[in-house]
N, CA, C and O atoms as CSV, one atom per row, in Angstrom:
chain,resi,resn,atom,element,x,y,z
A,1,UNK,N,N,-65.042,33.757,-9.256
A,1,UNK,CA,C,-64.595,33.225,-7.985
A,1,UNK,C,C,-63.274,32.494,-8.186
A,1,UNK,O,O,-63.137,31.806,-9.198
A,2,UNK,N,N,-62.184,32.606,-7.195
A,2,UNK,CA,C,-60.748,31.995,-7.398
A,2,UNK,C,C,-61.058,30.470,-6.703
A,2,UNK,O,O,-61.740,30.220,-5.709
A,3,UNK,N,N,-60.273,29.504,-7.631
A,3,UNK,CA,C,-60.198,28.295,-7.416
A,3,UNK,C,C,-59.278,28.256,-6.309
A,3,UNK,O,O,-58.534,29.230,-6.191
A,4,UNK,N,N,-59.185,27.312,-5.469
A,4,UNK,CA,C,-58.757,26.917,-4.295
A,4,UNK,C,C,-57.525,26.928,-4.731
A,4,UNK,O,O,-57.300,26.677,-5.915
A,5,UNK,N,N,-56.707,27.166,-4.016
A,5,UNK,CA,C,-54.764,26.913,-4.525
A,5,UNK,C,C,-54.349,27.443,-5.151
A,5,UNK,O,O,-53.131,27.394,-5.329
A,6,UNK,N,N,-55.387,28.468,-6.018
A,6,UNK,CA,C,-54.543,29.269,-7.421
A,6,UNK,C,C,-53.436,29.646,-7.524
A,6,UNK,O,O,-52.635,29.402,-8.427
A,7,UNK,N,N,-53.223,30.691,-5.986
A,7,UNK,CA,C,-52.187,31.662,-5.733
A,7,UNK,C,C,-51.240,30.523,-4.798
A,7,UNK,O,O,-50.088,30.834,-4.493
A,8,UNK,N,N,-51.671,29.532,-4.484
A,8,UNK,CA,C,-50.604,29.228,-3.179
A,8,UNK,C,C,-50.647,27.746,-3.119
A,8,UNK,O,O,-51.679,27.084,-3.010
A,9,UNK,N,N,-49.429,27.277,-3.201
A,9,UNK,CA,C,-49.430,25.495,-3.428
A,9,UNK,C,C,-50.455,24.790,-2.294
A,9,UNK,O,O,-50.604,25.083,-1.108
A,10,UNK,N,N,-51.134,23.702,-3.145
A,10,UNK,CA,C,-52.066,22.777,-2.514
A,10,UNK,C,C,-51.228,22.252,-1.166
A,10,UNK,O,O,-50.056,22.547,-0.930
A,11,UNK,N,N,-51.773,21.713,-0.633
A,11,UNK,CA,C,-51.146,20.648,0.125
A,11,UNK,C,C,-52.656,19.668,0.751
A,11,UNK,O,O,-53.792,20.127,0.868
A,12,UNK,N,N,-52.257,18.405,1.035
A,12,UNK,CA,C,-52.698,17.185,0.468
A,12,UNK,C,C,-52.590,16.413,2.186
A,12,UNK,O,O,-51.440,16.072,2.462
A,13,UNK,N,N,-53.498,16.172,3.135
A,13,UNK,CA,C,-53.011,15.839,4.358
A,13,UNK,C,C,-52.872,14.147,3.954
A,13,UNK,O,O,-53.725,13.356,3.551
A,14,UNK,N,N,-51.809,14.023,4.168
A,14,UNK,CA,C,-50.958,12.070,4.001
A,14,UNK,C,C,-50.891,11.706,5.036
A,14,UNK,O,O,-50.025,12.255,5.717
A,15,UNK,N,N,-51.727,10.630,5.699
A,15,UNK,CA,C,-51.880,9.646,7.089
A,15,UNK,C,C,-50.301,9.239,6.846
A,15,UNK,O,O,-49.683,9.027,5.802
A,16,UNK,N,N,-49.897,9.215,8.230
A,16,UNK,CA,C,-48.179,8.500,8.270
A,16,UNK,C,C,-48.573,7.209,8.604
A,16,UNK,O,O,-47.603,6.511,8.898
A,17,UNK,N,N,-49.989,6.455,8.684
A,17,UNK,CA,C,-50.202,5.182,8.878
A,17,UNK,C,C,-50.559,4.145,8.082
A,17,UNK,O,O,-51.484,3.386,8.371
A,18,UNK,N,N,-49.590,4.010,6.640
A,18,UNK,CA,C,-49.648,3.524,5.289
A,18,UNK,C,C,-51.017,3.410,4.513
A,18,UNK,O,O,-51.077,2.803,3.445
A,19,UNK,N,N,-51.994,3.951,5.026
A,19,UNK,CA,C,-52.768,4.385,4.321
A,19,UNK,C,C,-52.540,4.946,3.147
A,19,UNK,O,O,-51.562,5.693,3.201
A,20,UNK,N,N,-53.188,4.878,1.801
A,20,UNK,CA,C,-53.277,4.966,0.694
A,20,UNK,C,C,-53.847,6.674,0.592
A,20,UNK,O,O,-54.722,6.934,1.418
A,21,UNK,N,N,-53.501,7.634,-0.176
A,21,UNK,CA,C,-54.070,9.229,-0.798
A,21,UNK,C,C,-54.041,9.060,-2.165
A,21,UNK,O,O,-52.912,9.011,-2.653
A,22,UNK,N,N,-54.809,8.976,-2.777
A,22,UNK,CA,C,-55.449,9.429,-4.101
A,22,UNK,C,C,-55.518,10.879,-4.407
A,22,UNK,O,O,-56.503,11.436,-3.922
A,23,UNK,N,N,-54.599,11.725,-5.187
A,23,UNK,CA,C,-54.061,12.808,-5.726
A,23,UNK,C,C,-54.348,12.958,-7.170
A,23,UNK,O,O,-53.406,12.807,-7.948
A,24,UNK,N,N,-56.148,13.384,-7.873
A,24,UNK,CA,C,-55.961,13.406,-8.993
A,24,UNK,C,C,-55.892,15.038,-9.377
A,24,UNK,O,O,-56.253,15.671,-8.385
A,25,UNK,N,N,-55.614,15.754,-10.276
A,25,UNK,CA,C,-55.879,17.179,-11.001
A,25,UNK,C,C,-56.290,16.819,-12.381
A,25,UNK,O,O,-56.226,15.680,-12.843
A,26,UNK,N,N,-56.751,17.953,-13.054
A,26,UNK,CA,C,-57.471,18.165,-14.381
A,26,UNK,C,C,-56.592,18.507,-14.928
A,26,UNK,O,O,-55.766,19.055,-14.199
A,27,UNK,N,N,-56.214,18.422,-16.430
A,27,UNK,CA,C,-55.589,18.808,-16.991
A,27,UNK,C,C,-54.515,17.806,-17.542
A,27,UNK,O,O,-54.898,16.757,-18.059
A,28,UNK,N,N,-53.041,18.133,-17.435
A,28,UNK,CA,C,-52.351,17.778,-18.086
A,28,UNK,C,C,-51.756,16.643,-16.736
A,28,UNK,O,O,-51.294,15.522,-16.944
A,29,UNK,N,N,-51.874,17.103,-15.774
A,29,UNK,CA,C,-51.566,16.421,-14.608
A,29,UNK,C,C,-51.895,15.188,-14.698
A,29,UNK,O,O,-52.945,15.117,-15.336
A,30,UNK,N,N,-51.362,13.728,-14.237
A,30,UNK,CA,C,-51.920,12.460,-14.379
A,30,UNK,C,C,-52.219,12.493,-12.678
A,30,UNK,O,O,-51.733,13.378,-11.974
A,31,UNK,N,N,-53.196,11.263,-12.059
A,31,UNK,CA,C,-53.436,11.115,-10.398
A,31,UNK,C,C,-52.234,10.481,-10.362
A,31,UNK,O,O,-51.471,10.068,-11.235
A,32,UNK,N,N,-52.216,10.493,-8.705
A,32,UNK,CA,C,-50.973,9.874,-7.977
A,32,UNK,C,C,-51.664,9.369,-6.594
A,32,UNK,O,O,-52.528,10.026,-6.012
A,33,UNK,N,N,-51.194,8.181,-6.170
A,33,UNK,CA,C,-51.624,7.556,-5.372
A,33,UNK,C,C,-50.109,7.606,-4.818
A,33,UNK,O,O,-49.054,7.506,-5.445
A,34,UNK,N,N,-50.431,7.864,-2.909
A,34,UNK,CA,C,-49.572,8.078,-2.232
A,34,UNK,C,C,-49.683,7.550,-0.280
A,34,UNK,O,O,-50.336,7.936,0.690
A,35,UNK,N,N,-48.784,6.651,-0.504
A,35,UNK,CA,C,-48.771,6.068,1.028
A,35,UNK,C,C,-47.592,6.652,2.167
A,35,UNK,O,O,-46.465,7.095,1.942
A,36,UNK,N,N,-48.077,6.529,3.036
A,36,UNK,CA,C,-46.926,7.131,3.947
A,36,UNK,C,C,-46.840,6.253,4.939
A,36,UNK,O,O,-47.875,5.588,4.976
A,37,UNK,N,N,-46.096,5.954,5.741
A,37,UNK,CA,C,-45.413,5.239,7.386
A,37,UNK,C,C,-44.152,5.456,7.644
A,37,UNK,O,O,-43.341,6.105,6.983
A,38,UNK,N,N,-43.966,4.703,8.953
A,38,UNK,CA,C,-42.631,4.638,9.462
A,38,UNK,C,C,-42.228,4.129,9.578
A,38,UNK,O,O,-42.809,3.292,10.270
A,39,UNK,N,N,-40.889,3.754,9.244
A,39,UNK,CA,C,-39.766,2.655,9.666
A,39,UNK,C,C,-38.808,3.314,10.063
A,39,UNK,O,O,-38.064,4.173,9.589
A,40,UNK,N,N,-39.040,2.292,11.904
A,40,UNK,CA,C,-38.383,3.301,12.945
A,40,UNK,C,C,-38.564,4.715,13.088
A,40,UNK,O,O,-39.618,5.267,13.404
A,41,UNK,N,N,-37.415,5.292,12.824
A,41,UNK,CA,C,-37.190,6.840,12.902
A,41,UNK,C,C,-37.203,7.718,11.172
A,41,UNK,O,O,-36.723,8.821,10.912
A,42,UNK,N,N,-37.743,7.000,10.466
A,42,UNK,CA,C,-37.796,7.259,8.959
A,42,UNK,C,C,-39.454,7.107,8.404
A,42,UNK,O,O,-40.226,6.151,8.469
A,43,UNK,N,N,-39.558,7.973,8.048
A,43,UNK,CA,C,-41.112,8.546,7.413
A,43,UNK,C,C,-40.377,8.549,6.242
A,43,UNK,O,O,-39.541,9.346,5.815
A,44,UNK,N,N,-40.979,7.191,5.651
A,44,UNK,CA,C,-40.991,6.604,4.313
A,44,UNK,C,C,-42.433,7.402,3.419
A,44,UNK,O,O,-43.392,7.716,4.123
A,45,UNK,N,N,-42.496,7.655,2.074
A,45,UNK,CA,C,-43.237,8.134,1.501
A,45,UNK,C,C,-43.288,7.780,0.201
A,45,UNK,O,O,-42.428,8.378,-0.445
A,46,UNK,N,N,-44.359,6.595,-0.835
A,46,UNK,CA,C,-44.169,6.370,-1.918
A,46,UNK,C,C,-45.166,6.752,-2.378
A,46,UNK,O,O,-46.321,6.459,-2.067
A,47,UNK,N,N,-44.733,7.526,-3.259
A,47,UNK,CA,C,-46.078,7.501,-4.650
A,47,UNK,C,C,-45.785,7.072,-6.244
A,47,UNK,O,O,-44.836,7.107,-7.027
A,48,UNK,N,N,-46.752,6.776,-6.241
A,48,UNK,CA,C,-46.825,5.831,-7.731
A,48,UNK,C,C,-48.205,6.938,-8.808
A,48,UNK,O,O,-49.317,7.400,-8.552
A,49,UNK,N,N,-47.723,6.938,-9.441
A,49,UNK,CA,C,-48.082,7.904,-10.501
A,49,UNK,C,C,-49.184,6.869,-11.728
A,49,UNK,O,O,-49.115,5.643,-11.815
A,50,UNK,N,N,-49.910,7.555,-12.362
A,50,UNK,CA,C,-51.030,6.310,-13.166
A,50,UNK,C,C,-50.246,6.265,-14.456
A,50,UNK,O,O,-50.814,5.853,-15.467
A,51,UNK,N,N,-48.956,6.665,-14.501
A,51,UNK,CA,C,-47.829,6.093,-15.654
A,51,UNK,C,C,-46.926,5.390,-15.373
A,51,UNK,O,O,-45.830,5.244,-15.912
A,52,UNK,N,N,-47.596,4.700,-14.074
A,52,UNK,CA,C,-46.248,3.922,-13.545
A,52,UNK,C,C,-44.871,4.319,-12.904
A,52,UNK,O,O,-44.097,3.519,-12.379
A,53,UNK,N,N,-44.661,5.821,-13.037
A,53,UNK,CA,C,-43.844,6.054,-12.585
A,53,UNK,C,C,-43.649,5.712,-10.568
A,53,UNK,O,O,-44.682,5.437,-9.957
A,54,UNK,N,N,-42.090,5.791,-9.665
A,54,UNK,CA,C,-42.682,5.760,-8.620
A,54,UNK,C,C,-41.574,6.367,-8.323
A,54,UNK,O,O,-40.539,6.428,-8.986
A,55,UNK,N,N,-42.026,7.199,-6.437
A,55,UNK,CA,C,-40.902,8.230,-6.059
A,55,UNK,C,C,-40.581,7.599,-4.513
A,55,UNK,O,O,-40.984,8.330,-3.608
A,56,UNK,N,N,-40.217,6.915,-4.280
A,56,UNK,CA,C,-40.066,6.991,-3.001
A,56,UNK,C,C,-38.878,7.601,-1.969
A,56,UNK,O,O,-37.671,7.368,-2.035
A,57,UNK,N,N,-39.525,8.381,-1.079
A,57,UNK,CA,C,-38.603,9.763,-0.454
A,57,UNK,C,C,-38.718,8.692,0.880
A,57,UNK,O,O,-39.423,7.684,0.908
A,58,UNK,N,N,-37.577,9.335,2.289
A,58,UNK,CA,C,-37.164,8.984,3.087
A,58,UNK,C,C,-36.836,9.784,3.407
A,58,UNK,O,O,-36.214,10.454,2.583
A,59,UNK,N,N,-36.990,10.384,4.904
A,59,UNK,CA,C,-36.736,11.758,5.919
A,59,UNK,C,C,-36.443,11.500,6.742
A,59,UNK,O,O,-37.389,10.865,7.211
A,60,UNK,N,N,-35.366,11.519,7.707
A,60,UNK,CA,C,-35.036,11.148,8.704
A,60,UNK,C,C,-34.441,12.544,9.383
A,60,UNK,O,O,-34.186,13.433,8.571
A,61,UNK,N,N,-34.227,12.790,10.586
A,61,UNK,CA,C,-32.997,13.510,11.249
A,61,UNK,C,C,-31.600,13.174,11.538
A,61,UNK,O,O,-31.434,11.958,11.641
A,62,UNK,N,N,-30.712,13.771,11.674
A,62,UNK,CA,C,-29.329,13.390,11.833
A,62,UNK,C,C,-28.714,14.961,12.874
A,62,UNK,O,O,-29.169,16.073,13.143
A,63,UNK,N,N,-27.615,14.273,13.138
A,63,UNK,CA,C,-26.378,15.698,13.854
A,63,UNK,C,C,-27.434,15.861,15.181
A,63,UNK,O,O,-26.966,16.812,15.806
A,64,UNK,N,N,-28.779,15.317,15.980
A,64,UNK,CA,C,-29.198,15.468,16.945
A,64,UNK,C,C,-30.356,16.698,16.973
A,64,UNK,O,O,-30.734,17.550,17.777
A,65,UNK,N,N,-30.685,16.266,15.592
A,65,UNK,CA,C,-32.432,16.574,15.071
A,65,UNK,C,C,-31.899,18.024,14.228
A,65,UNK,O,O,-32.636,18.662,13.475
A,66,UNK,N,N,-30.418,18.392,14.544
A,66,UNK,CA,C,-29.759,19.607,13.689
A,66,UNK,C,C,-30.258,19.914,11.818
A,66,UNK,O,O,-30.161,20.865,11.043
A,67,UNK,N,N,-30.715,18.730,11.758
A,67,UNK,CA,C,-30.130,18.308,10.202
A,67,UNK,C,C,-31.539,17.273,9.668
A,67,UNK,O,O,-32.128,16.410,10.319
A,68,UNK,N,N,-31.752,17.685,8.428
A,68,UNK,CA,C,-32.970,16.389,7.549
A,68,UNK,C,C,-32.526,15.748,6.446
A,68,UNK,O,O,-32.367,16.293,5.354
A,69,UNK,N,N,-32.390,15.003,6.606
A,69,UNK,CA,C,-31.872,14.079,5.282
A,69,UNK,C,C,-33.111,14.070,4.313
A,69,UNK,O,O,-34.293,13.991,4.649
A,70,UNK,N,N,-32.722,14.143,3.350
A,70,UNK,CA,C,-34.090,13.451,2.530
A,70,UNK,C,C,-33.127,12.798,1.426
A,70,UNK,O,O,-32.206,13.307,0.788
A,71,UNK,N,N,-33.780,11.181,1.417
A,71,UNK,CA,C,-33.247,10.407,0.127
A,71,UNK,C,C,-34.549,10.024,-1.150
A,71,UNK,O,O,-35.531,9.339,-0.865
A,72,UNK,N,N,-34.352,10.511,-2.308
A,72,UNK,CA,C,-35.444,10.183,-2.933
A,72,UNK,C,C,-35.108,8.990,-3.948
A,72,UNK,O,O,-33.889,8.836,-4.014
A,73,UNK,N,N,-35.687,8.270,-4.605
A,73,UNK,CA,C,-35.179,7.162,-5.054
A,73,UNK,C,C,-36.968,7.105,-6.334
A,73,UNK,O,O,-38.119,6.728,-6.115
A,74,UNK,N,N,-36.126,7.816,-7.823
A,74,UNK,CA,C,-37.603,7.738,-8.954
A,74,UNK,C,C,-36.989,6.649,-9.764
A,74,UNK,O,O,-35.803,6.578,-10.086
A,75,UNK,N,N,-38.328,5.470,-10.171
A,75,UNK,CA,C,-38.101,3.989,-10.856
A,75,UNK,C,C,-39.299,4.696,-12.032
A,75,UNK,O,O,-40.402,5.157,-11.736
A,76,UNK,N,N,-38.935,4.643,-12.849
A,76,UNK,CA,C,-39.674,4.858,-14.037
A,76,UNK,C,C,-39.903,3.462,-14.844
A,76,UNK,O,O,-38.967,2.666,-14.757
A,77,UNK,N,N,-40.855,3.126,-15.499
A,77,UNK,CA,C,-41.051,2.189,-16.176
A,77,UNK,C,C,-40.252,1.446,-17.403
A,77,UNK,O,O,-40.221,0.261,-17.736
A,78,UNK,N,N,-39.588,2.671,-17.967
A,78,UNK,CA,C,-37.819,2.423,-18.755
A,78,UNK,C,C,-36.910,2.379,-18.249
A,78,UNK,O,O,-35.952,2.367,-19.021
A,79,UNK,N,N,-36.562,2.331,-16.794
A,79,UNK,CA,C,-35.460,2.370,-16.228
A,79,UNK,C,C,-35.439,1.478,-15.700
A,79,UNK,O,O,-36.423,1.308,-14.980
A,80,UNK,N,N,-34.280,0.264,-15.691
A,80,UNK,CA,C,-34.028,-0.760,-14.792
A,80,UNK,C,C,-33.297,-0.697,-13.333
A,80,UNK,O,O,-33.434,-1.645,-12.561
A,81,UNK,N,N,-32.445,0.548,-12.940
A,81,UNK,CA,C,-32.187,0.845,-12.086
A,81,UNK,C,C,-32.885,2.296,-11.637
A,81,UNK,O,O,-32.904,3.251,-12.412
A,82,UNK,N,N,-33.375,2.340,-10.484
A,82,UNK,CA,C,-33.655,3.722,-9.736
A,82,UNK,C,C,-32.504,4.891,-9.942
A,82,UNK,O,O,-31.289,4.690,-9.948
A,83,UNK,N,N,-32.911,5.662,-10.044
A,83,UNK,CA,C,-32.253,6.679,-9.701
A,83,UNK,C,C,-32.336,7.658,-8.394
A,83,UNK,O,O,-33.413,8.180,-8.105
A,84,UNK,N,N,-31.173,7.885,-7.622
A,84,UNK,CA,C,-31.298,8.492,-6.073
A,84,UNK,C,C,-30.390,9.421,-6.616
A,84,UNK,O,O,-29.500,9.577,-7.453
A,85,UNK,N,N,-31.350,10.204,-5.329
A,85,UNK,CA,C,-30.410,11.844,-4.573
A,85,UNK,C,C,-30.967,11.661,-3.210
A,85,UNK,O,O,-31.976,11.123,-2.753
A,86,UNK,N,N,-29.776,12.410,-2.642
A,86,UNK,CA,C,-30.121,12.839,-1.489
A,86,UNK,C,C,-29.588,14.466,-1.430
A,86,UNK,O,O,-28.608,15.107,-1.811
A,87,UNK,N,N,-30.988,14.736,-0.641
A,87,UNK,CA,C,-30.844,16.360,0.301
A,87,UNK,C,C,-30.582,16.578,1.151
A,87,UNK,O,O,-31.579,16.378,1.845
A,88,UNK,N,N,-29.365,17.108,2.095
A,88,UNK,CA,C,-29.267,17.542,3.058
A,88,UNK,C,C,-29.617,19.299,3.514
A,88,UNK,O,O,-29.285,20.261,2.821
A,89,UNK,N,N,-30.527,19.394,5.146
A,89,UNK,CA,C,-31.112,20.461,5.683
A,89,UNK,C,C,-30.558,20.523,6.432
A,89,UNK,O,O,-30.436,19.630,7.270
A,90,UNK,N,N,-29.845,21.873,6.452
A,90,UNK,CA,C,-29.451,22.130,7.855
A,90,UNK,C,C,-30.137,22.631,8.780
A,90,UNK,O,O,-31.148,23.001,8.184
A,91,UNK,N,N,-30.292,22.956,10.108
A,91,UNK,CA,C,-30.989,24.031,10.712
A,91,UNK,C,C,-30.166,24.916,10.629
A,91,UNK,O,O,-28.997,24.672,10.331
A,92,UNK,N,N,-30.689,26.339,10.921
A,92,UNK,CA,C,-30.355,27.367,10.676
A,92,UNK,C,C,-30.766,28.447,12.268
A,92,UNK,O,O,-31.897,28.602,12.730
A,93,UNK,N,N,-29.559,29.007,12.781
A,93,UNK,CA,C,-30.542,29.858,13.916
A,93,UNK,C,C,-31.105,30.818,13.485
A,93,UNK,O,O,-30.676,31.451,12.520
A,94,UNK,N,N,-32.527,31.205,14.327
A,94,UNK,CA,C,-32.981,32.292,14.529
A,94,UNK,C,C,-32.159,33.620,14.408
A,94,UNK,O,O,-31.310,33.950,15.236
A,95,UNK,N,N,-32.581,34.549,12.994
A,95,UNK,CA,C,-31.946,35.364,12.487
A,95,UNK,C,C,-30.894,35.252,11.931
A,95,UNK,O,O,-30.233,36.289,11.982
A,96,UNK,N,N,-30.226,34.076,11.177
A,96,UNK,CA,C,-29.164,34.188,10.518
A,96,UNK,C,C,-30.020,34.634,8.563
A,96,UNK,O,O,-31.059,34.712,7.908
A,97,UNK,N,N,-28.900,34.742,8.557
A,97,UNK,CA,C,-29.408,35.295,6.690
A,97,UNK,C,C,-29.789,34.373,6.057
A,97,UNK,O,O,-30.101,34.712,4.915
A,98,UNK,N,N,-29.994,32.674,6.395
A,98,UNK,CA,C,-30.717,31.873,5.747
A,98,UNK,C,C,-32.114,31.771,5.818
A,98,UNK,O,O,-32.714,30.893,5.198
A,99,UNK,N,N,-32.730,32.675,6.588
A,99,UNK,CA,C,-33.929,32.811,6.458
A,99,UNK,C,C,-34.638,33.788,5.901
A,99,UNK,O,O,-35.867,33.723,5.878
């Protein structure tokens, strides 16, 4: 019998109402505990990893919902400063070659 997700990434339903998700796997994988909310117009998202590591992402819209920002910001337990990126999404119309 095939294990759940084998062929096709998990996904994990995260309350946007800072509620706490507990994310463990077997294996080599460590759990991750993961909160979500909003500030304002920004769906904040941190997870903290059981090595201490932590990721916290930020999604917002921009250009008039055209566009998704995502800023991620990982603090590792050797690092005294975070390290950030940000992603920018564009939309794309219906039938152009980006899809």
């Amino acid at each position: 019998m095939a294990r759940p997700c084998q062929d096709a990434p998990c996904l994990t339903p995260l309350p946007s109402d800072n509620r706490g998700v507990t994310v463990s796997a077997s294996g080599a994988l460590q759990g991750e505990v993961s909160t979500a909310g909003w500030e304002k117009e920004v769906l904040v998202v941190e997870t903290t990893t059981d090595a201490g590591t932590r990721v916290l992402e930020r999604y917002r819209l921009a250009a008039g919902g055209q566009r998704l920002l995502v800023t991620r910001e990982l603090l590792t337990l050797q690092d005294s400063e975070p390290v950030t990126a940000e992603t920018v999404y564009d939309r794309q119309p219906p039938g152009s070659d980006a899809e």
